[in-house]
FINULUM-441722 format. One record per residue: z, x, y of N, C-alpha, C in turn; residue in one letter. Coordinates in steps of 0.02 Angstrom, whole numbers, padded with zeros to 5 digits, always signed. Layout:
N
ZXYZXYZXYa
...
# end
This chain:
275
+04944+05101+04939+04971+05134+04999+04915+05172+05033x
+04903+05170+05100+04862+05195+05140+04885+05275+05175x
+04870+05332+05146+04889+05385+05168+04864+05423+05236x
+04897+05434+05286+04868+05455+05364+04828+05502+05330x
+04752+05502+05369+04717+05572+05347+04734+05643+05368x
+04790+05654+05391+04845+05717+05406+04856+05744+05336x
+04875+05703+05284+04885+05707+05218+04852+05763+05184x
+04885+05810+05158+04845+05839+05090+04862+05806+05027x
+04822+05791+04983+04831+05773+04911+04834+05838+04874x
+04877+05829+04834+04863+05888+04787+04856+05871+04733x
+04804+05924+04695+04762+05924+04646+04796+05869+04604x
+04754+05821+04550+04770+05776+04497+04819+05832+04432x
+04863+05791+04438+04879+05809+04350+04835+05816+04303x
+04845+05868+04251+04828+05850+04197+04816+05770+04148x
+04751+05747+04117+04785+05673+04090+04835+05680+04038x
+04892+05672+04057+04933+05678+04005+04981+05602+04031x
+05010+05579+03968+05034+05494+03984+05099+05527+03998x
+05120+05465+04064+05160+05475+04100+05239+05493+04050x
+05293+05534+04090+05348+05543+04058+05394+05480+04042x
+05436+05480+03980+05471+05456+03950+05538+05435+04009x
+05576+05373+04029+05620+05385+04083+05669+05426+04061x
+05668+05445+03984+05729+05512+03973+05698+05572+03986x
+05622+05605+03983+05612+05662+03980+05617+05684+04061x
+05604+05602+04102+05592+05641+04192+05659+05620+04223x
+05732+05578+04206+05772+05580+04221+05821+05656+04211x
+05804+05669+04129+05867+05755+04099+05835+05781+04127x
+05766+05788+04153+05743+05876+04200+05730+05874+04278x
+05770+05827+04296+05772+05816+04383+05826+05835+04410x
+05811+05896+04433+05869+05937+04476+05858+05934+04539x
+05897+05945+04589+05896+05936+04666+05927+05976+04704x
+05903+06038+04721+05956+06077+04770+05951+06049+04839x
+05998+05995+04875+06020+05984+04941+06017+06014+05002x
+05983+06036+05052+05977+06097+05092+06020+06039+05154x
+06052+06072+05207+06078+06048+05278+06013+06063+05298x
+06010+06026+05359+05943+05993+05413+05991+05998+05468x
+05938+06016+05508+05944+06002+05585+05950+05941+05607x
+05986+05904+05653+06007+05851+05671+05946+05814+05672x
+05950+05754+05670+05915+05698+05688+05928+05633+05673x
+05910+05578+05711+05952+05500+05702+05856+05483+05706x
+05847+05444+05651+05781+05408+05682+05798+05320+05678x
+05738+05293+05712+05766+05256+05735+05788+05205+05704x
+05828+05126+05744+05866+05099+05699+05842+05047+05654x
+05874+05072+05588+05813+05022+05537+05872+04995+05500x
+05878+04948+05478+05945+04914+05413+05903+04890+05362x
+05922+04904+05291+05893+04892+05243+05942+04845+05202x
+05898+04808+05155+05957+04768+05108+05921+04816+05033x
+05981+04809+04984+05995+04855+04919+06030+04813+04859x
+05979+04843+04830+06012+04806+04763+06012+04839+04714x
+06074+04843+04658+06056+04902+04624+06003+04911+04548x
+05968+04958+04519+05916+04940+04478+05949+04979+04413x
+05995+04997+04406+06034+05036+04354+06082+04965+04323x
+06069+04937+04251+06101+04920+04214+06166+04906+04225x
+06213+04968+04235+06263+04991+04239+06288+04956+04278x
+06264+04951+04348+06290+04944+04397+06260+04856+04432x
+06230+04828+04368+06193+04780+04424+06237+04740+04418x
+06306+04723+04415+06328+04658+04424+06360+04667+04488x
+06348+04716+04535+06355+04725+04604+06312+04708+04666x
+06342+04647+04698+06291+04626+04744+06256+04654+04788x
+06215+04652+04819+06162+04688+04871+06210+04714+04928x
+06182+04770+04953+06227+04801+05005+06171+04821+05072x
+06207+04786+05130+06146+04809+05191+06174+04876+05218x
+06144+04903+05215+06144+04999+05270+06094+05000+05345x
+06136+05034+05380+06090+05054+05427+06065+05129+05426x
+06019+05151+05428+06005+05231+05444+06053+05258+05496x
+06086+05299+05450+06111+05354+05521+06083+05416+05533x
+06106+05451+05549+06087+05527+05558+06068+05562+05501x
+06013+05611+05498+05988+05640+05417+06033+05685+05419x
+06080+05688+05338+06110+05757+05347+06081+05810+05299x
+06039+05786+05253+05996+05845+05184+05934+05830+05176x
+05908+05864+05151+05855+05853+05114+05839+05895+05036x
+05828+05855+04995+05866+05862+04921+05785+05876+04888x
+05774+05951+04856+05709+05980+04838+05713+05994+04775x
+05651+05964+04729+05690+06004+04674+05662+06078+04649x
+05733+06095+04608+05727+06146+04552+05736+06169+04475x
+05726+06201+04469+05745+06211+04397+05806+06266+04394x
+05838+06267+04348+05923+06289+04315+05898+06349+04279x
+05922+06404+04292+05926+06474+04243+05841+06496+04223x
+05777+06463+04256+05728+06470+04226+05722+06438+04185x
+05749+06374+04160+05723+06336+04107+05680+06264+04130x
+05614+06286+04124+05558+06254+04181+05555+06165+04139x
+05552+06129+04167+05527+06064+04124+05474+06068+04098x
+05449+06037+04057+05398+06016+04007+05331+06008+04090x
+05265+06037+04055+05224+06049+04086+05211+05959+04122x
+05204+05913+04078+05188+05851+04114+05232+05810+04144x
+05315+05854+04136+05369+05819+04178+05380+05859+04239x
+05344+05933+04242+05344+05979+04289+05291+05934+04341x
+05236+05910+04323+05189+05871+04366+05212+05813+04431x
+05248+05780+04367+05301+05735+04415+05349+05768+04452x
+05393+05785+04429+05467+05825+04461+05444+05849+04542x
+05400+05924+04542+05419+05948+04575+05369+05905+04636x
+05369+05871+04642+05349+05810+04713+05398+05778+04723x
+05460+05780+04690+05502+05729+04715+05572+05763+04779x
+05540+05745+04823+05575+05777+04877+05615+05703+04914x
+05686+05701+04937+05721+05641+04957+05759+05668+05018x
+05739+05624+05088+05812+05635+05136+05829+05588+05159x
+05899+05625+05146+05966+05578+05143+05991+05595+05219x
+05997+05514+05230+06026+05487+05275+06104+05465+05254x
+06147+05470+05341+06203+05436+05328+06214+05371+05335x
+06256+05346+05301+06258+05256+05274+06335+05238+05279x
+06335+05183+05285+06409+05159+05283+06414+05087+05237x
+06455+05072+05178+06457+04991+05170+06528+04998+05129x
+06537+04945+05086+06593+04914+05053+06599+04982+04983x
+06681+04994+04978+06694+05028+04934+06676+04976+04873x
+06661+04994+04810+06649+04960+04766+06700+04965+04689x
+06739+05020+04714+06803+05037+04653+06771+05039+04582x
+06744+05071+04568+06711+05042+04512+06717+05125+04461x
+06753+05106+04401+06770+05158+04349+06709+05170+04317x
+06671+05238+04305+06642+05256+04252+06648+05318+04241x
+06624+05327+04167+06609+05388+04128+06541+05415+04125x
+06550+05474+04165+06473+05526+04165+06461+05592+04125x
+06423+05583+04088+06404+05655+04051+06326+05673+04071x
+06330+05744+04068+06256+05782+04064+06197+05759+04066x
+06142+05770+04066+06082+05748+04024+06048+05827+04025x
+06054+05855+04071+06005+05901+04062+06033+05948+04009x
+05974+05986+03982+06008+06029+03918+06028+06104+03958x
+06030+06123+04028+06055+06190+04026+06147+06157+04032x
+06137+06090+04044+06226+06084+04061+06255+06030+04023x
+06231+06054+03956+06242+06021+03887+06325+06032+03860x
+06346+06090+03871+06398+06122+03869+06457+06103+03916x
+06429+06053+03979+06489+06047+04021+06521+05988+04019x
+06574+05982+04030+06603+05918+03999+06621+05863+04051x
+06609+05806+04037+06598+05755+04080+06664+05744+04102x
+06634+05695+04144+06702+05673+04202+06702+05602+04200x
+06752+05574+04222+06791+05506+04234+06797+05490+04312x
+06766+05464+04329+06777+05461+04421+06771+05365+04440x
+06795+05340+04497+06813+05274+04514+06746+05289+04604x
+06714+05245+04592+06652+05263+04638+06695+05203+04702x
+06684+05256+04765+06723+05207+04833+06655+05182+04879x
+06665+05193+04925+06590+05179+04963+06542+05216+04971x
+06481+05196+04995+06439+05247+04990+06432+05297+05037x
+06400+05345+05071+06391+05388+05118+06328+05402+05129x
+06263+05396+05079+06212+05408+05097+06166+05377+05067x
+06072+05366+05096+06046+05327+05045+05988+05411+05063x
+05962+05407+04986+05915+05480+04988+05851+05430+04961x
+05805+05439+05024+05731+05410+05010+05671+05467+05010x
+05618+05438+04978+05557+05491+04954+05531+05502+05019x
+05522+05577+05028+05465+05585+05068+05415+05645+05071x
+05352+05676+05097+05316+05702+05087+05347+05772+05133x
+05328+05831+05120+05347+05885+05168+05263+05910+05179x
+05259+05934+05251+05218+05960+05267+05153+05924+05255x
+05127+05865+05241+05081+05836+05224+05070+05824+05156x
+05076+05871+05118+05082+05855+05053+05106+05825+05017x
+05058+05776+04985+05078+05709+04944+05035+05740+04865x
+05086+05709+04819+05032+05713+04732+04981+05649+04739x
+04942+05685+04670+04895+05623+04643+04912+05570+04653x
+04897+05504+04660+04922+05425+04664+04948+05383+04591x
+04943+05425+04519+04996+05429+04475+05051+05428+04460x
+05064+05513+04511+05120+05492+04526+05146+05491+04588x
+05117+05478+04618+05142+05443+04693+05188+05366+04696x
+05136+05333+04624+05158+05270+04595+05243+05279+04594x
+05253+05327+04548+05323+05323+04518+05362+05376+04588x
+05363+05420+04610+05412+05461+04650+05402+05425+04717x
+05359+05385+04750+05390+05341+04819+05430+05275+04816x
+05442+05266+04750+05499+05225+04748+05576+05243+04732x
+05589+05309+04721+05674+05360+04710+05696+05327+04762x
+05730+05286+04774+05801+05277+04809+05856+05272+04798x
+05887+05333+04796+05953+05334+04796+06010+05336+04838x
+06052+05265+04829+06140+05266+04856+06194+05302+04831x
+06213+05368+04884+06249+05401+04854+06336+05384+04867x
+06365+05371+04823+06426+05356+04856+06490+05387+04810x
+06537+05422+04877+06596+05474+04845+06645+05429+04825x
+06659+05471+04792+06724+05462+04713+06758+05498+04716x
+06841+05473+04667+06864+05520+04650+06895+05524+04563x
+06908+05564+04542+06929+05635+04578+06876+05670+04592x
+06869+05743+04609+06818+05780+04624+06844+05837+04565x
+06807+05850+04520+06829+05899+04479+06803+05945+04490x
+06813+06030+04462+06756+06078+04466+06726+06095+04437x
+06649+06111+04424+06599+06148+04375+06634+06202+04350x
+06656+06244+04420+06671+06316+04419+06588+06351+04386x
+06527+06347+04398+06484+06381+04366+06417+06394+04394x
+06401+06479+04398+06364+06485+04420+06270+06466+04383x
+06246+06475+04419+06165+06447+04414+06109+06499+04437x
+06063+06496+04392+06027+06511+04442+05967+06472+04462x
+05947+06450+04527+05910+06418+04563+05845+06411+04578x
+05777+06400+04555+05705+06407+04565+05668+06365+04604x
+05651+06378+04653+05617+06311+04686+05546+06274+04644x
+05536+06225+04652+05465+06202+04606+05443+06159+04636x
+05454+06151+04720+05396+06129+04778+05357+06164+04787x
+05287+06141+04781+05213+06204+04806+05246+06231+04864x
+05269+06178+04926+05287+06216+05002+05343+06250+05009x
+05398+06241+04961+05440+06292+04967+05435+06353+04918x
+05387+06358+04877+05394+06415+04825+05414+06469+04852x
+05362+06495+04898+05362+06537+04937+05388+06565+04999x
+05434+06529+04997+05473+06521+05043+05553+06539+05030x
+05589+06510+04970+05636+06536+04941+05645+06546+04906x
+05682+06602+04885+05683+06641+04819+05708+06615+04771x
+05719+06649+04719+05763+06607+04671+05810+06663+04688x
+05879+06593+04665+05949+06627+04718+06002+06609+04633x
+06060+06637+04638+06113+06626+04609+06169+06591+04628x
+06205+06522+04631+06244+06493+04673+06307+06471+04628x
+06350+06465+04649+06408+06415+04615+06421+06361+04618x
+06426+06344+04569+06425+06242+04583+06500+06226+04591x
+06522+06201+04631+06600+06191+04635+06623+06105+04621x
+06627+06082+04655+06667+06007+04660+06634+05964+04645x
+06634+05905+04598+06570+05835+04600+06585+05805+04650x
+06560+05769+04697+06582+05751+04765+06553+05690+04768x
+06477+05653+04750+06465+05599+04768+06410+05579+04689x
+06414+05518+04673+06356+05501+04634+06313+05465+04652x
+06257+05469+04650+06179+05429+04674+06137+05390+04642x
+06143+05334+04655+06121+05274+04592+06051+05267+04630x
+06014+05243+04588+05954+05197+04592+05956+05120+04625x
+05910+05129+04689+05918+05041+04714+05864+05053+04727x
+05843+04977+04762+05774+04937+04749+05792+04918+04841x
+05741+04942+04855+05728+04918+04958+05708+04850+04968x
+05744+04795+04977+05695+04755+05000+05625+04747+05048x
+05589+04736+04991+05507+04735+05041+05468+04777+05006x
+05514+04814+04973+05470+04862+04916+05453+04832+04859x
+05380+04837+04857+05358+04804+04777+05364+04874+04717x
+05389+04874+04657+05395+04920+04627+05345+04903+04549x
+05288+04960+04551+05260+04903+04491+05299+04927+04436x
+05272+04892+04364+05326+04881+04330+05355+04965+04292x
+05296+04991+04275+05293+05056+04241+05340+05109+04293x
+05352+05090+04365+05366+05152+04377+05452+05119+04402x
+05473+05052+04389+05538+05019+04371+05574+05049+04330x
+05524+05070+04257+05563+05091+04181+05574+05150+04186x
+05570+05194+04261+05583+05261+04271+05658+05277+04306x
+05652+05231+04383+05677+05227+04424+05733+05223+04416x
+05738+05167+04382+05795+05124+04367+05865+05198+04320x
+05838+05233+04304+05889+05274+04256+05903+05343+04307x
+05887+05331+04339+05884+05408+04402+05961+05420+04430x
+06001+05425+04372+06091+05445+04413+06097+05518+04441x
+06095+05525+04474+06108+05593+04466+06196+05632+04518x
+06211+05671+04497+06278+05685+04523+06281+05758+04585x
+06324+05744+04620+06318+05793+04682+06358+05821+04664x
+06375+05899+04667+06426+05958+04661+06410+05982+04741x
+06454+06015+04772+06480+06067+04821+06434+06127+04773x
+06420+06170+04815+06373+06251+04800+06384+06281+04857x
+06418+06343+04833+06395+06408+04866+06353+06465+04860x
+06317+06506+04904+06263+06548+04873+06247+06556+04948x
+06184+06609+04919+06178+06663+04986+06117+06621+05040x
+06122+06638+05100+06088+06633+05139+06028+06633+05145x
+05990+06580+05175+05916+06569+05178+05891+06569+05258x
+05833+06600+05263+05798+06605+05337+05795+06528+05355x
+05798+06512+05396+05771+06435+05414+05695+06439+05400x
+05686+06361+05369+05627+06365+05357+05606+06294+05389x
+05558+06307+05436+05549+06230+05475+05487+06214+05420x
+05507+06131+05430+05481+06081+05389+05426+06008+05447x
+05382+05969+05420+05375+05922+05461+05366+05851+05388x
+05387+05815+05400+05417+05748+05337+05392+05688+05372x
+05363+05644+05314+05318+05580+05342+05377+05557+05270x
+05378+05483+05290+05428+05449+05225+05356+05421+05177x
+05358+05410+05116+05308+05410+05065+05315+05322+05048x
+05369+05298+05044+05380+05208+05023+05345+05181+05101x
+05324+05133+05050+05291+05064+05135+05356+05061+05172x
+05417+05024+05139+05451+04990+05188+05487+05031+05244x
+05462+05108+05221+05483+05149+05291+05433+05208+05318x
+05380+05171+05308+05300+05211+05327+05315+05195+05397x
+05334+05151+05426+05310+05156+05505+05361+05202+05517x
+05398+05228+05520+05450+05272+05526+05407+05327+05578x
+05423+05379+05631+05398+05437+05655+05396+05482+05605x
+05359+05548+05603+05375+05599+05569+05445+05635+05589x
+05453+05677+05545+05529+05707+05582+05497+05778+05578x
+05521+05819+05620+05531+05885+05631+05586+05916+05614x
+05606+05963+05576+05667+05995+05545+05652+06038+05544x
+05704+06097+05528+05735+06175+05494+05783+06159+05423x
+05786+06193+05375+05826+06189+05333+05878+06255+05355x
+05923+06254+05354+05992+06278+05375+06022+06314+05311x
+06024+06308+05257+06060+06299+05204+06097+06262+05143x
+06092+06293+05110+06112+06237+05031+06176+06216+05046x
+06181+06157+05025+06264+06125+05020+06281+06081+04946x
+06213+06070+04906+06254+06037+04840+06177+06034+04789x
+06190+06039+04744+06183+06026+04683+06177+05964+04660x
+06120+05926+04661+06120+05849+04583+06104+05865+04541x
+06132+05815+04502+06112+05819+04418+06106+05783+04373x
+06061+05771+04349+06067+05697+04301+06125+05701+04236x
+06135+05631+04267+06193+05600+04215+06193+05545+04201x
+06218+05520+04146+06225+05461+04099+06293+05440+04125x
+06291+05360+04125+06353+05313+04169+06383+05286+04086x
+06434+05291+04075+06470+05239+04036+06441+05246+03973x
+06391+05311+03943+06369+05298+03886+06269+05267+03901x
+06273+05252+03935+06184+05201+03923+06160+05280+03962x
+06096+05301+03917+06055+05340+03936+05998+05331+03939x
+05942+05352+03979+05870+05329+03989+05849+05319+03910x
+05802+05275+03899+05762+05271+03834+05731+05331+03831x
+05688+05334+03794+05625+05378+03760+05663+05473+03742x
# end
C-alpha cells in the first residue's frame, strides 16, 4: 500500500510476534462516537462473509450511505491489553457507514470473550438485516508500522440488528488508547444498556488479504450495546480510509458529537478464535 506523504507513521512496535487471533479478538473494545453528517460518494461493494460461522451465507452487495460513527478503541475498568496486543489494538479505528441488504434470520448463541465481562451472561439473538458496514481508517494522518497496518486495514465489519435486545444494565469505565484521542478524552464512566446490532467479519471484493492477517480477521465478532455517559467537547477529526479498495475515497472532515454504543467481542455458537 502506497501511503499519501500527509501520513504520519508511528513509531514501530516492539519485535514481538504478532498476536494470537484469541489474544487480539478478547481485548478489542470499541467505544462508537456520533459524527457529523456526511454521505461520501457512491461506491457499492460485494461481501462475503470470513467467519466460519456464518460462511454458508452468500455474498451481499451494499452501497455506502451516510457515516453515522466512528468506533475508537478502549479499554474496560483500566484493564489495559497485553503490551503487544496494546500495539495492535489501539490503531484500530472503523467508520461505519449506513447499509441496507437481505435479512438473513439466522439464530445464534453469543458469549463474552473479554475477561472484564467474563461474568456476563450471554445472549440468544436471530440476526435480521444489516445496517452498517464499519471499515478501517486512519484519523488525523496517523497510520502504525506496516506490521500492523498488514492486519488492522483489512477489519471489515457488517453490522446487522437482531433481536431480542437484552440489557447489560452495567456500568464501565472507559479509557481511550488512540495516541489522537488520548488527550482529548477523558476516561469517563458509562452504562451499557441494550445489545442492538452484531458485527461480523467480511472480505471486500478487490481486497487481497494476506494470509496471516486472514487468521485474525476472520474471528473479529464483536457486539453493539446502547451507552449512556457524560458529555464530550466536540472533537474535530480529519479520516483517510486505510484498505486499497476504498483509498480513492476523499478524506472526510468530522466532529465527534458523542458516544452512542459499546462493542465487544464475542464468540458465535460456541467457535472461539484459536490461540
Amino acid at each position: 500500500m502506497i501511503l499519501a506523504a500527509a501520513y504520519l507513521v508511528a513509531p514501530p512496535a516492539a519485535a514481538l510476534a504478532p498476536p494470537t487471533p484469541r489474544e487480539f479478538v478478547s481485548n478489542l473494545d470499541l467505544e462508537c462516537f456520533k459524527t457529523t453528517t456526511y454521505q461520501p460518494p457512491a461506491t457499492t461493494l460485494t461481501l462475503r462473509h470470513l467467519n466460519p460461522v456464518l460462511g454458508n451465507q452468500p455474498p451481499v452487495q451494499v452501497t455506502l450511505g451516510p457515516r453515522e460513527q466512528l468506533c475508537v478503541p478502549v479499554a474496560k475498568n483500566e484493564v489495559m491489553p497485553p503490551p503487544g496486543v496494546l500495539d495492535y489494538l489501539r490503531f484500530v479505528d472503523l467508520s461505519c457507514y449506513r447499509v441496507t441488504g437481505p435479512a438473513i434470520n439466522q439464530n445464534l448463541g453469543l458469549r463474552h470473550l473479554n475477561p472484564v465481562l467474563q461474568n456476563v451472561p450471554g445472549i440468544s439473538v436471530t440476526l435480521n438485516a444489516p445496517q452498517q458496514l464499519c471499515v478501517p481508517v486512519a484519523k488525523n494522518g496517523l497510520v502504525p508500522a506496516p506490521d500492523i497496518l498488514r492486519v488492522i486495514s483489512h477489519i471489515d465489519l457488517l453490522c446487522y440488528a437482531h433481536l431480542p435486545n437484552p440489557l447489560m444494565n452495567r456500568r464501565l469505565a472507559l479509557t481511550q488508547l488512540n495516541p489522537v484521542l488520548t488527550g482529548q478524552i477523558p476516561a469517563r464512566t458509562v452504562l451499557v444498556d441494550a445489545a442492538r446490532q452484531l458485527c461480523v467479519p467480511v472480505h471486500k471484493a478487490g481486497d487481497e488479504i494476506p494470509p496471516d492477517a486472514v487468521d485474525i480477521v476472520r474471528w473479529i465478532d464483536l457486539e453493539k450495546f446502547d451507552l449512556t455517559g457524560p458529555a464530550i467537547s466536540p472533537v474535530p477529526l480529519t479520516l483517510r480510509h486505510l484498505n486499497r479498495v476504498l483509498g480513492h475515497l476523499p478524506p472526510e472532515e468530522l466532529r465527534l458529537t458523542g458516544s452512542a454504543q459499546l462493542a465487544v467481542p464475542v464468540a458465535k455458537n460456541g467457535v472461539v478464535p484459536p490461540g
